[in-house]
OpenMM code with the backbone's topology and positions (N, CA, C; nanometers):
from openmm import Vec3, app, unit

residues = "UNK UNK UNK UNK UNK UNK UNK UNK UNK UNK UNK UNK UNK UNK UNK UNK UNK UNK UNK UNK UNK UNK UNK UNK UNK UNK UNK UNK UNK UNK UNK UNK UNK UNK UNK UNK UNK UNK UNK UNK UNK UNK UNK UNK UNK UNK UNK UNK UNK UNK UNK UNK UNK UNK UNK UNK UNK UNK UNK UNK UNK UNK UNK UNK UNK UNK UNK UNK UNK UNK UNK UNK UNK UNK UNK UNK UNK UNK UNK UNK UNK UNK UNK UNK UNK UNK UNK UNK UNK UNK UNK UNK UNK UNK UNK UNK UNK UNK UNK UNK UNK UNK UNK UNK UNK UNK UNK UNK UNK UNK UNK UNK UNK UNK UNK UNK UNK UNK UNK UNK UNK UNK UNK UNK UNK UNK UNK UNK UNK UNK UNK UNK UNK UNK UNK UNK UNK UNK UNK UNK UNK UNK UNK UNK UNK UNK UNK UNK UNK UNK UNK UNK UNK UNK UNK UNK UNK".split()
positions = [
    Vec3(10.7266, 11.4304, 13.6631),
    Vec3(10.6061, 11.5094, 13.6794),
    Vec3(10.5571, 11.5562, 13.5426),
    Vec3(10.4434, 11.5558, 13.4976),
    Vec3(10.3682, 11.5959, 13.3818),
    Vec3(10.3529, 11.7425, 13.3614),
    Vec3(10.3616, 11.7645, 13.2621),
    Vec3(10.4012, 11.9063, 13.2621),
    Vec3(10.2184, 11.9472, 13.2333),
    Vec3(10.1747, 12.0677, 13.2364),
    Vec3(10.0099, 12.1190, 13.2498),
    Vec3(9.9660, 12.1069, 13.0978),
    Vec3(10.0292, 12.0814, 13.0206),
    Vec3(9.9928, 12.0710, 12.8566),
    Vec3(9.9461, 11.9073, 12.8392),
    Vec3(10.0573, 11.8030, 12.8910),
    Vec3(10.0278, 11.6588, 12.9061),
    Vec3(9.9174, 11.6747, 12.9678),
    Vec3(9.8547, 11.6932, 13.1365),
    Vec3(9.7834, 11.7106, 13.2098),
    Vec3(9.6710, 11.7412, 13.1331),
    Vec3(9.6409, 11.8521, 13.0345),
    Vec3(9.5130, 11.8688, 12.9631),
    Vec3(9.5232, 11.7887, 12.8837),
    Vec3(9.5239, 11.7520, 12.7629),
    Vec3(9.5649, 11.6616, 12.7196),
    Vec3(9.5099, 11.5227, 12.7114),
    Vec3(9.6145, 11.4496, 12.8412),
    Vec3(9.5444, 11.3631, 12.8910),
    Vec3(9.3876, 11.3373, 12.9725),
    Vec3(9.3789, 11.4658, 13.0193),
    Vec3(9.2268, 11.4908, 13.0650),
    Vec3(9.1117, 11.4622, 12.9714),
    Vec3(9.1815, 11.4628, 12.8497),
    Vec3(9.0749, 11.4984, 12.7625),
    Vec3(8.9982, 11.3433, 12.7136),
    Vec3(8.8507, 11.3231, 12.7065),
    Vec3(8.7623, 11.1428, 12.7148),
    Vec3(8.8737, 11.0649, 12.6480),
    Vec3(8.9419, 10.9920, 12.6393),
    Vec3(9.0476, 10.9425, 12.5024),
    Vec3(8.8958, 10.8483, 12.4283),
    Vec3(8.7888, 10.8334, 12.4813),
    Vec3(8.6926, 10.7283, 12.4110),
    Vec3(8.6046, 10.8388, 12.3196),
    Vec3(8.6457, 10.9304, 12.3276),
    Vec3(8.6158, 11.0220, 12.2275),
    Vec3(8.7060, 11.1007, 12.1333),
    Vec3(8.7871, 11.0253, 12.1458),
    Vec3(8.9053, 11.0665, 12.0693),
    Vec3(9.0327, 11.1446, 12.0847),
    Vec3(9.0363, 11.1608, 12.2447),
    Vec3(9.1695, 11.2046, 12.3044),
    Vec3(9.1830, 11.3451, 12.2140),
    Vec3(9.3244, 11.3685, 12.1919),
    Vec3(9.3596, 11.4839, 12.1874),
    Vec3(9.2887, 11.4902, 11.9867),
    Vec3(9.2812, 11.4045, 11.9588),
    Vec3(9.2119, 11.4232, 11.7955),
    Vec3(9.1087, 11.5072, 11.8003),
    Vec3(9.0356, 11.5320, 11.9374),
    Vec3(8.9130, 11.6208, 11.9445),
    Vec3(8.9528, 11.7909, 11.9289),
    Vec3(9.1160, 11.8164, 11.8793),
    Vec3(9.1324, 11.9185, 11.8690),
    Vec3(9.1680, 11.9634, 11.7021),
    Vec3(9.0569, 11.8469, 11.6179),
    Vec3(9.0638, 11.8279, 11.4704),
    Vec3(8.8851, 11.8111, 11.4819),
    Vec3(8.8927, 11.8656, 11.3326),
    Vec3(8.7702, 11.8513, 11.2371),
    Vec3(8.7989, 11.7306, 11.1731),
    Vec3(8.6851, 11.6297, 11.1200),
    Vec3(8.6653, 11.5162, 11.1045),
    Vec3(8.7344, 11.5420, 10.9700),
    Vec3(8.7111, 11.6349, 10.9190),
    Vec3(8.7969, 11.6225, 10.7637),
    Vec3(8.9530, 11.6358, 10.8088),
    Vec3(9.0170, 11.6999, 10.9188),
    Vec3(9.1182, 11.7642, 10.9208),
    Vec3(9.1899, 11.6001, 10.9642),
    Vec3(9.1078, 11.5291, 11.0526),
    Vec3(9.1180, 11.3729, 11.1039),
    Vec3(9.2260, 11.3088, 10.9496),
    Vec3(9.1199, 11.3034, 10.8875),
    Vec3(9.1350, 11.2020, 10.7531),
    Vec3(9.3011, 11.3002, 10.6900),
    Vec3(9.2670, 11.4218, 10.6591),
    Vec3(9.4112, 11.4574, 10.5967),
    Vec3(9.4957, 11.4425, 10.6873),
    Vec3(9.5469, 11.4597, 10.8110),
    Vec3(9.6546, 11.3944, 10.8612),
    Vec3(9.7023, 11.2245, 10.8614),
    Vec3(9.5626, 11.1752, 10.8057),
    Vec3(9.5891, 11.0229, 10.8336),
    Vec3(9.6303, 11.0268, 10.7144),
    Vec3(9.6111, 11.0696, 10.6087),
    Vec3(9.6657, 11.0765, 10.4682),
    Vec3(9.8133, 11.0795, 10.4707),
    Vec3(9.8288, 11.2128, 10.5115),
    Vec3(9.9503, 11.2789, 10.5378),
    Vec3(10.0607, 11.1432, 10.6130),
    Vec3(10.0225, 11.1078, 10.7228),
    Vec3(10.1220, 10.9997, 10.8129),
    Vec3(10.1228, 10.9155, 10.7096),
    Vec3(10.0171, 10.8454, 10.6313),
    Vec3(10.0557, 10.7169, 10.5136),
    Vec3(10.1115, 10.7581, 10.4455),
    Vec3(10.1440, 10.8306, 10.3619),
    Vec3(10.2164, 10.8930, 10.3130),
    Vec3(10.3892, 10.8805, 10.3334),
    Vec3(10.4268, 10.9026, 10.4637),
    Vec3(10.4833, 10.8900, 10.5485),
    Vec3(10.5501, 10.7735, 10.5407),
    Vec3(10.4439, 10.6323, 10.6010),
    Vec3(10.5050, 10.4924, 10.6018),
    Vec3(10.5100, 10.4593, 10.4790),
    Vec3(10.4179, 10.5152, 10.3339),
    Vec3(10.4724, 10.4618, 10.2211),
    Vec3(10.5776, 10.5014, 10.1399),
    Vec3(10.6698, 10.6287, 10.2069),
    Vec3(10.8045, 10.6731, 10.1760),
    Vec3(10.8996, 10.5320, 10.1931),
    Vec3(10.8674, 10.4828, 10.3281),
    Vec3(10.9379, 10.3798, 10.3754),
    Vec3(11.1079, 10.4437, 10.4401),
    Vec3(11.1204, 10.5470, 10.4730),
    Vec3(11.2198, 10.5463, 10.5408),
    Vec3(11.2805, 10.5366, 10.6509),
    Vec3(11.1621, 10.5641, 10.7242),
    Vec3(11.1227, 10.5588, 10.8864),
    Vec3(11.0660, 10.3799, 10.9115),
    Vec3(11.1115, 10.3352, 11.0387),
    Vec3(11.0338, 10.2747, 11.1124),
    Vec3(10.8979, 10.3534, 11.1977),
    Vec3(10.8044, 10.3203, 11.0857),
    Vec3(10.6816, 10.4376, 11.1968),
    Vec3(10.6824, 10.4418, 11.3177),
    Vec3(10.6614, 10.2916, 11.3798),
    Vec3(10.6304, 10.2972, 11.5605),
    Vec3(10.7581, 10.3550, 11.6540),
    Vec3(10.8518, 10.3379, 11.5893),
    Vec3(11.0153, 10.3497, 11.6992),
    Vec3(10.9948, 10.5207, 11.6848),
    Vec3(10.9879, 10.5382, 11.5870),
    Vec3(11.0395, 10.7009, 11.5150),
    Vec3(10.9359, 10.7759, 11.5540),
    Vec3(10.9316, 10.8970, 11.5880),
    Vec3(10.8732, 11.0071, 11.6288),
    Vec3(10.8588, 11.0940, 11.4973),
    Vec3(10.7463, 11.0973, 11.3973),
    Vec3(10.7543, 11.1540, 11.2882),
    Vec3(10.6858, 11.2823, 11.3384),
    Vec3(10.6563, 11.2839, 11.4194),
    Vec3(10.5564, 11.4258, 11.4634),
    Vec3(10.5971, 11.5775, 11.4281),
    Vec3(10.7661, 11.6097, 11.3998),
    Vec3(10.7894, 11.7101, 11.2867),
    Vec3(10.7449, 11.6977, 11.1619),
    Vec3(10.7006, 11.6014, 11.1408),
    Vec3(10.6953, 11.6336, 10.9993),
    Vec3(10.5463, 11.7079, 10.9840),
    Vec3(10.4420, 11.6806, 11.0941),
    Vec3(10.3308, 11.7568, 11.0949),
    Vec3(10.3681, 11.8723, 11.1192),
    Vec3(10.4473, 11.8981, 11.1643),
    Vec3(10.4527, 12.1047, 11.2220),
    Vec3(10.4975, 12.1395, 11.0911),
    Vec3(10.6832, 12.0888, 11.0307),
    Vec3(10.7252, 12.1587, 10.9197),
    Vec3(10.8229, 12.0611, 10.8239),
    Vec3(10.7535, 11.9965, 10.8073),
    Vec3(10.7491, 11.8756, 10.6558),
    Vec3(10.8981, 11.8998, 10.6068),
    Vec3(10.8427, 12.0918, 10.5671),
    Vec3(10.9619, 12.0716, 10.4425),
    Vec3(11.1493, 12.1096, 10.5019),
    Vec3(11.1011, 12.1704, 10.6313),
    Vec3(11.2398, 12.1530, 10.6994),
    Vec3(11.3059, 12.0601, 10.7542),
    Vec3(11.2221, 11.9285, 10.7691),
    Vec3(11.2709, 11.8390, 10.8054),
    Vec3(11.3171, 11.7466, 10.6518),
    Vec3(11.2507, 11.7007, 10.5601),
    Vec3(11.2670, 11.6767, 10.4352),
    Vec3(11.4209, 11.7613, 10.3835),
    Vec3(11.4153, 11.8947, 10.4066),
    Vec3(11.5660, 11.9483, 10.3378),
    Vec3(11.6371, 11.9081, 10.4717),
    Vec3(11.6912, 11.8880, 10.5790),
    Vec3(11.7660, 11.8153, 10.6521),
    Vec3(11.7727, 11.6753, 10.6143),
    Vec3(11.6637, 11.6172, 10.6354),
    Vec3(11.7090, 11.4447, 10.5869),
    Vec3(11.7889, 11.4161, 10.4824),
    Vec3(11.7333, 11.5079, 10.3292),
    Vec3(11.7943, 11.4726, 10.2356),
    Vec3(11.9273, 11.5894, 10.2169),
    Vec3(11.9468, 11.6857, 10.2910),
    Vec3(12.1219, 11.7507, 10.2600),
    Vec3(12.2228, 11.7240, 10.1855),
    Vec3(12.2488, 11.5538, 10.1766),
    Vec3(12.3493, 11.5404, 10.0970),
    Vec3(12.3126, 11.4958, 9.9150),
    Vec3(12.1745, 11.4589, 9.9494),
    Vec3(12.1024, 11.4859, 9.7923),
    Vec3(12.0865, 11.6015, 9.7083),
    Vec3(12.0734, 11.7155, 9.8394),
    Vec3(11.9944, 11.8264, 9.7623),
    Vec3(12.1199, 11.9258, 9.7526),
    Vec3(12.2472, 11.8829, 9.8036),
    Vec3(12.4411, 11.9116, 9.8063),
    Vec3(12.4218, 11.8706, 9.6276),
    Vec3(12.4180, 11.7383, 9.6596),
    Vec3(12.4637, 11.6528, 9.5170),
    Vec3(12.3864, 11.7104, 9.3590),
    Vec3(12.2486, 11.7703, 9.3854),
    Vec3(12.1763, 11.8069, 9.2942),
    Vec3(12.2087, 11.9385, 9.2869),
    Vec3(12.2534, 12.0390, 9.3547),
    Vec3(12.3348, 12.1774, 9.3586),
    Vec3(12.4224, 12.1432, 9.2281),
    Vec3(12.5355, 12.0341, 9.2880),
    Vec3(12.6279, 12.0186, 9.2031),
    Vec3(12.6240, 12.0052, 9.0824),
    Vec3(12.5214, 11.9274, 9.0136),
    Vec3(12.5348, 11.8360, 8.8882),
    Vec3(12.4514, 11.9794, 8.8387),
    Vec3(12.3541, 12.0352, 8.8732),
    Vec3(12.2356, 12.1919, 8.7457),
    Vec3(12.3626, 12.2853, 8.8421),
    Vec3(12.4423, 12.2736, 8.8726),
    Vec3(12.5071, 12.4228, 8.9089),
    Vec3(12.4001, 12.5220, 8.9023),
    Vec3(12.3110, 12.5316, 9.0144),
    Vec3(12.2278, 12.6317, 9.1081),
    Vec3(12.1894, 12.6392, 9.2095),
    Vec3(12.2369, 12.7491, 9.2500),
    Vec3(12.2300, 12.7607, 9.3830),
    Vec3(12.1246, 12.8980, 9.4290),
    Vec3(12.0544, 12.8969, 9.5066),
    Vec3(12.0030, 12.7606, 9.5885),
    Vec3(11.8914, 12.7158, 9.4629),
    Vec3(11.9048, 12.5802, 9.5603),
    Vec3(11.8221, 12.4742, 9.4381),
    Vec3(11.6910, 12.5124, 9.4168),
    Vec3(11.6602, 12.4908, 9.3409),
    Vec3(11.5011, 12.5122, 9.2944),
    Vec3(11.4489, 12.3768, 9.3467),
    Vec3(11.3862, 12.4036, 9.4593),
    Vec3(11.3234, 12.2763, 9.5437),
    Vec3(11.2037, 12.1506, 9.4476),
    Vec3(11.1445, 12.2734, 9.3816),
    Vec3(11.0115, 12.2432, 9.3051),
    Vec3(11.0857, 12.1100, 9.2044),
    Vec3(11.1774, 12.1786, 9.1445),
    Vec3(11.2338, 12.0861, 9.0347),
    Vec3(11.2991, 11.9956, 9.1348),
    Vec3(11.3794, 11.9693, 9.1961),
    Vec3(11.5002, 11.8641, 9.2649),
    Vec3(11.3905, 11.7866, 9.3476),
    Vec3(11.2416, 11.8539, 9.3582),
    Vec3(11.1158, 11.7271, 9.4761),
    Vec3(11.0813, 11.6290, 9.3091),
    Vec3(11.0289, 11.6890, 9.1668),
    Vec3(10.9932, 11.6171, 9.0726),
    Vec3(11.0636, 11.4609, 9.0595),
    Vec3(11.2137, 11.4550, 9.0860),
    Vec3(11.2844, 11.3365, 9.0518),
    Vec3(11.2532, 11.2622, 9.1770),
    Vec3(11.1833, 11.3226, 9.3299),
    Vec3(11.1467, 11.1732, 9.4289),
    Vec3(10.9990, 11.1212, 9.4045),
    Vec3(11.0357, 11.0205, 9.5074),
    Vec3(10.9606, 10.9201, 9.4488),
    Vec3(10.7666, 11.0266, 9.5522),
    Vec3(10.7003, 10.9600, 9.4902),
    Vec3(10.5383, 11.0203, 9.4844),
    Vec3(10.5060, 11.0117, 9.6459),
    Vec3(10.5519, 10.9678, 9.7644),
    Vec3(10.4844, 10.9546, 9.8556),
    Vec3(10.6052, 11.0782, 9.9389),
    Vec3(10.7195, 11.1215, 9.9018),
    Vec3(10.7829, 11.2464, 9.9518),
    Vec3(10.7247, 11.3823, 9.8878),
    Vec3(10.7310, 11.3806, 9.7331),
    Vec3(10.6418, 11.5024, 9.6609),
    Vec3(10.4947, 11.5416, 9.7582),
    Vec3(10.4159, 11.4273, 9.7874),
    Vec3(10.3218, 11.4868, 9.8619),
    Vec3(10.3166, 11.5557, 9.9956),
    Vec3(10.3942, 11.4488, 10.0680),
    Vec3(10.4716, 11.5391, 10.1853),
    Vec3(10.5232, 11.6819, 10.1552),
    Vec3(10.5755, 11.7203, 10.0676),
    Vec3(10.6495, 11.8301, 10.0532),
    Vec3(10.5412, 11.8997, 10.0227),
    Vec3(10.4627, 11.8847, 9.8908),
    Vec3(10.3235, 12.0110, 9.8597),
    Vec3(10.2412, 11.9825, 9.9736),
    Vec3(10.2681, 11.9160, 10.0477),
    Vec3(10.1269, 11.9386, 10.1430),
    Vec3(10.1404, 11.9994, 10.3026),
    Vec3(10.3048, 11.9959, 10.3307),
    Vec3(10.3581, 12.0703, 10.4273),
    Vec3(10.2595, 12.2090, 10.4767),
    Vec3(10.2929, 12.2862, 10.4253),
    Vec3(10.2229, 12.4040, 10.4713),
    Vec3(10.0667, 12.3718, 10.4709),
    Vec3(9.9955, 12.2632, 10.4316),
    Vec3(9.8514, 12.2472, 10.4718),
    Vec3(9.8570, 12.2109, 10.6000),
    Vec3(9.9492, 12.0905, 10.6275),
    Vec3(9.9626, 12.0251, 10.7402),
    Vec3(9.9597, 12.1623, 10.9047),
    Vec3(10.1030, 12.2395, 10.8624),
    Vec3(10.1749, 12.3264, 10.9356),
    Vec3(10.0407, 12.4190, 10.9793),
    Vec3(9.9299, 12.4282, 10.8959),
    Vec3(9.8170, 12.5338, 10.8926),
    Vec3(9.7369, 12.4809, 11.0354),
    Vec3(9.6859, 12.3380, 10.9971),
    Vec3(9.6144, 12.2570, 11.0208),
    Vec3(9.6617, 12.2305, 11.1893),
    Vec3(9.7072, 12.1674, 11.1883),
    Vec3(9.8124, 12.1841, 11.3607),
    Vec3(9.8140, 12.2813, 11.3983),
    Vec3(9.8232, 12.4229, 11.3299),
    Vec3(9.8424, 12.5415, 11.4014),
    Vec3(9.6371, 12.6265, 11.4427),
    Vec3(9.5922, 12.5461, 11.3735),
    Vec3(9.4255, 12.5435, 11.4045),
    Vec3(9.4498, 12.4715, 11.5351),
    Vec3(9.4691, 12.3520, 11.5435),
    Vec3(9.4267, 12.2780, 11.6686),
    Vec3(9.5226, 12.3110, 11.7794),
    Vec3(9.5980, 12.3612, 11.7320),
    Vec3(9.6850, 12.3986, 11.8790),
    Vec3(9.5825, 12.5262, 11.9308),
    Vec3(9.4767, 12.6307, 11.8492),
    Vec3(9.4577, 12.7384, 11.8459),
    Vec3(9.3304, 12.6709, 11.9455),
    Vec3(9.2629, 12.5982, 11.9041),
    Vec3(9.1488, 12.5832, 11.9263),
    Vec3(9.1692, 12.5089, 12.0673),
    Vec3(9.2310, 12.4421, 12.0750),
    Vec3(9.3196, 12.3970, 12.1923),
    Vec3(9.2995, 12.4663, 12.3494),
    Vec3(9.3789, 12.5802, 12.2981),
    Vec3(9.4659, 12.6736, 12.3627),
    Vec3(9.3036, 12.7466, 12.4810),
    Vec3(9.2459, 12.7902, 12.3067),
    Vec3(9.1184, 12.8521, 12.3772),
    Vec3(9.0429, 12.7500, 12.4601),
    Vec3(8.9929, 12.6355, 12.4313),
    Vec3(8.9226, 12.5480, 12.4967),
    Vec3(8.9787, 12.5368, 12.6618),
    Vec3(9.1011, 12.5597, 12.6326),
    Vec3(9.1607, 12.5421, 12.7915),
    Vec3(9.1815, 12.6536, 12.8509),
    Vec3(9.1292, 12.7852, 12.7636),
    Vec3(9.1471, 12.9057, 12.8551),
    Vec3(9.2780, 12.9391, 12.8878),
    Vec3(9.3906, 12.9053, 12.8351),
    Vec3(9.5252, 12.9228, 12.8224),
    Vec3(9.5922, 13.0384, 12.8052),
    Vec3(9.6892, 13.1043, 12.8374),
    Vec3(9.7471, 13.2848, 12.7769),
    Vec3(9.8007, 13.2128, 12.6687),
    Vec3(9.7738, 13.2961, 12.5644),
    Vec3(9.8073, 13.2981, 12.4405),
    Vec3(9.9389, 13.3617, 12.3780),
    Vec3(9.9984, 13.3383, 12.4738),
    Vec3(10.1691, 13.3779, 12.5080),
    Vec3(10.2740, 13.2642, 12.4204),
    Vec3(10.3654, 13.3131, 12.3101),
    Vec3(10.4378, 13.2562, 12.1977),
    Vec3(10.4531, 13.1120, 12.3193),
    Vec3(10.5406, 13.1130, 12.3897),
    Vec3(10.5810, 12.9979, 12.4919),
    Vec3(10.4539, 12.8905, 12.5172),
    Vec3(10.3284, 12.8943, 12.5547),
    Vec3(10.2377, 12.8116, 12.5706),
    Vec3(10.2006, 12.7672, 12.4611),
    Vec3(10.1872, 12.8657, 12.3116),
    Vec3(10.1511, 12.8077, 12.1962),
    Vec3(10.2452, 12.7175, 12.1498),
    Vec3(10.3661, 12.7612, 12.1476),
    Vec3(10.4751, 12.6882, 12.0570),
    Vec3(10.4879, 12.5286, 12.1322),
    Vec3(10.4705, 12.5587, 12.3004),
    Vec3(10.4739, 12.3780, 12.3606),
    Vec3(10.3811, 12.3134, 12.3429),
    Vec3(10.2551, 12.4096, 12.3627),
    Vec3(10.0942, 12.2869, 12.2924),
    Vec3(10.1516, 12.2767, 12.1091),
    Vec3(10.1945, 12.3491, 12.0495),
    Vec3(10.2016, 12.2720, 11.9283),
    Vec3(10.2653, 12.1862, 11.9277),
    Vec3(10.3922, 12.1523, 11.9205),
    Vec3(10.4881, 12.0799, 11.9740),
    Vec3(10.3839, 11.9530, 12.0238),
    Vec3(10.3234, 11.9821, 12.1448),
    Vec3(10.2926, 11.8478, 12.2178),
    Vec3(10.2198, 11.7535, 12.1494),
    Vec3(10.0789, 11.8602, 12.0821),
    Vec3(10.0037, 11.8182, 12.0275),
    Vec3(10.0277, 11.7182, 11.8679),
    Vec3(10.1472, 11.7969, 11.8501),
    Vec3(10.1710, 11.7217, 11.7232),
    Vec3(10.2272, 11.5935, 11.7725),
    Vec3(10.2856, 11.5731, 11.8794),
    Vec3(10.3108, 11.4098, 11.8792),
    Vec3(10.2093, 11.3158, 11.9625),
    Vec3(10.1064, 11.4072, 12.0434),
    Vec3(10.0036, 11.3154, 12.0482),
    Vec3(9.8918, 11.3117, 11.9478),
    Vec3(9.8695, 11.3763, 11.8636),
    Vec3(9.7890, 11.3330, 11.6795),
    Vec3(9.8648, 11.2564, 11.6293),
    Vec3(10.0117, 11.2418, 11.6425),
    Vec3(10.0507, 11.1725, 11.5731),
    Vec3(10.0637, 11.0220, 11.6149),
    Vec3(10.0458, 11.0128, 11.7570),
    Vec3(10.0541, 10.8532, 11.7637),
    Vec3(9.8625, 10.8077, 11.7788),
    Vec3(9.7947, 10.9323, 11.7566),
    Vec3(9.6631, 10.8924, 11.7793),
    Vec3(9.6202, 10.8506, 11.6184),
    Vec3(9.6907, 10.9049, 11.5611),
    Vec3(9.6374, 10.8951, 11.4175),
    Vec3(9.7062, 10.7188, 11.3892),
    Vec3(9.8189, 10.7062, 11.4338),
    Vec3(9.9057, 10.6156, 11.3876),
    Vec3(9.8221, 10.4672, 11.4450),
    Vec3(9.7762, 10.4663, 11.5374),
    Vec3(9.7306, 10.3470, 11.6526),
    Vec3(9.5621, 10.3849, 11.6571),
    Vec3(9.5203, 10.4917, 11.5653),
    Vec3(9.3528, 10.4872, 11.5956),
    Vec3(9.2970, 10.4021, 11.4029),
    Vec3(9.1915, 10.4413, 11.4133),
    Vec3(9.1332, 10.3990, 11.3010),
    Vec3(9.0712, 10.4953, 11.1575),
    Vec3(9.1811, 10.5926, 11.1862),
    Vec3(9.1455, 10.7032, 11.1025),
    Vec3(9.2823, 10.6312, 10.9504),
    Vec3(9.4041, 10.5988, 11.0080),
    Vec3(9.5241, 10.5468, 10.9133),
    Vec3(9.4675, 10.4390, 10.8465),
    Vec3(9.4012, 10.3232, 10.9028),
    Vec3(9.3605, 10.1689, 10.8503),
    Vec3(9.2187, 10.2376, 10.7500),
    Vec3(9.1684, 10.3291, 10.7627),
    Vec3(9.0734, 10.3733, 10.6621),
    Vec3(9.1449, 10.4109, 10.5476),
    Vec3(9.2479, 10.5102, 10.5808),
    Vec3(9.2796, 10.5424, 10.4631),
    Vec3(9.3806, 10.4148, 10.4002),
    Vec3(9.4337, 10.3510, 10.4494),
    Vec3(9.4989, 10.2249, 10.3946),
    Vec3(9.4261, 10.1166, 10.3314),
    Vec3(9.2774, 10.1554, 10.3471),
    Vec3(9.1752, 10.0670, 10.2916),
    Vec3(9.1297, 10.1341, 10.1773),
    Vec3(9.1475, 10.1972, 10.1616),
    Vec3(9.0575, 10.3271, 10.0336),
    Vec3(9.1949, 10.3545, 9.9355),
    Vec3(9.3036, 10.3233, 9.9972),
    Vec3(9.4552, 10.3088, 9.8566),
    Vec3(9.4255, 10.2193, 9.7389),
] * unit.nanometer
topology = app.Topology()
chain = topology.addChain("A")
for resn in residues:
    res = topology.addResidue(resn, chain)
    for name in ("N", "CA", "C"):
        topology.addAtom(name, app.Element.getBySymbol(name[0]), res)
């Protein structure tokens, strides 16, 4: 059974852009940025993998993935805790952006879950927000991934 968040959601024209209609046309393009970004890390298989944390909180998922790097870089500058800023400089350019651009992202999702929420007349109760964000971030994220907002920006690289 579909839970009432899928249910809106899915209600929503998909020939008008499905749940993306809960983005500004600029906000469109920086997440499509953001996901290339993403496949040009190359660590993920995009389609299998569910990257849709990384739209809510980039940089908590980034310090989990890499743990035993950011262990190993503790070790060798003996400081603790690491100075993130310096230990992101030595990866490679398509994680650095992920990382400075986290909290744009985290902003940005937390708009469309907002705008969301209201459009559907929803209680604005922590529990309904936190599952439309949640939801929403993995349906932008396979809308961005399978629409024509990613192949633009893969054309303009």
């Amino acid at each position: 059974m579909k839970s009432d968040f899928d249910r809106l959601i899915d209600d929503l024209d998909p020939t008008r852009g499905g749940p993306l209609l809960t983005l500004t046309s600029p906000e469109r393009h920086d997440v499509a940025r953001f996901i290339e970004q993403l496949r040009l890390w190359g660590k993920y298989n995009m389609i299998t993998t569910d990257l849709s944390p990384f739209l809510t909180d980039a940089k908590s998922v980034i310090e989990g993935e890499l743990a035993q790097e950011i262990l190993l870089y503790a070790k060798e500058t003996e400081e603790f805790p690491v100075n993130m800023s310096e230990f992101m400089e030595n990866q490679p350019e398509p994680l650095r952006y992920i990382w400075e651009n986290s909290q744009k992202m985290r902003d940005l999702m937390t708009r469309a879950t907002l705008r969301f929420i209201e459009s559907e007349n929803l209680d604005m109760d922590n529990k309904t927000i936190n599952d439309a964000f949640k939801m929403l971030s993995r349906k932008i994220y396979k809308s961005i991934l399978t629409g024509p907002y990613l192949t633009q920006v893969q054309s303009k690289a």
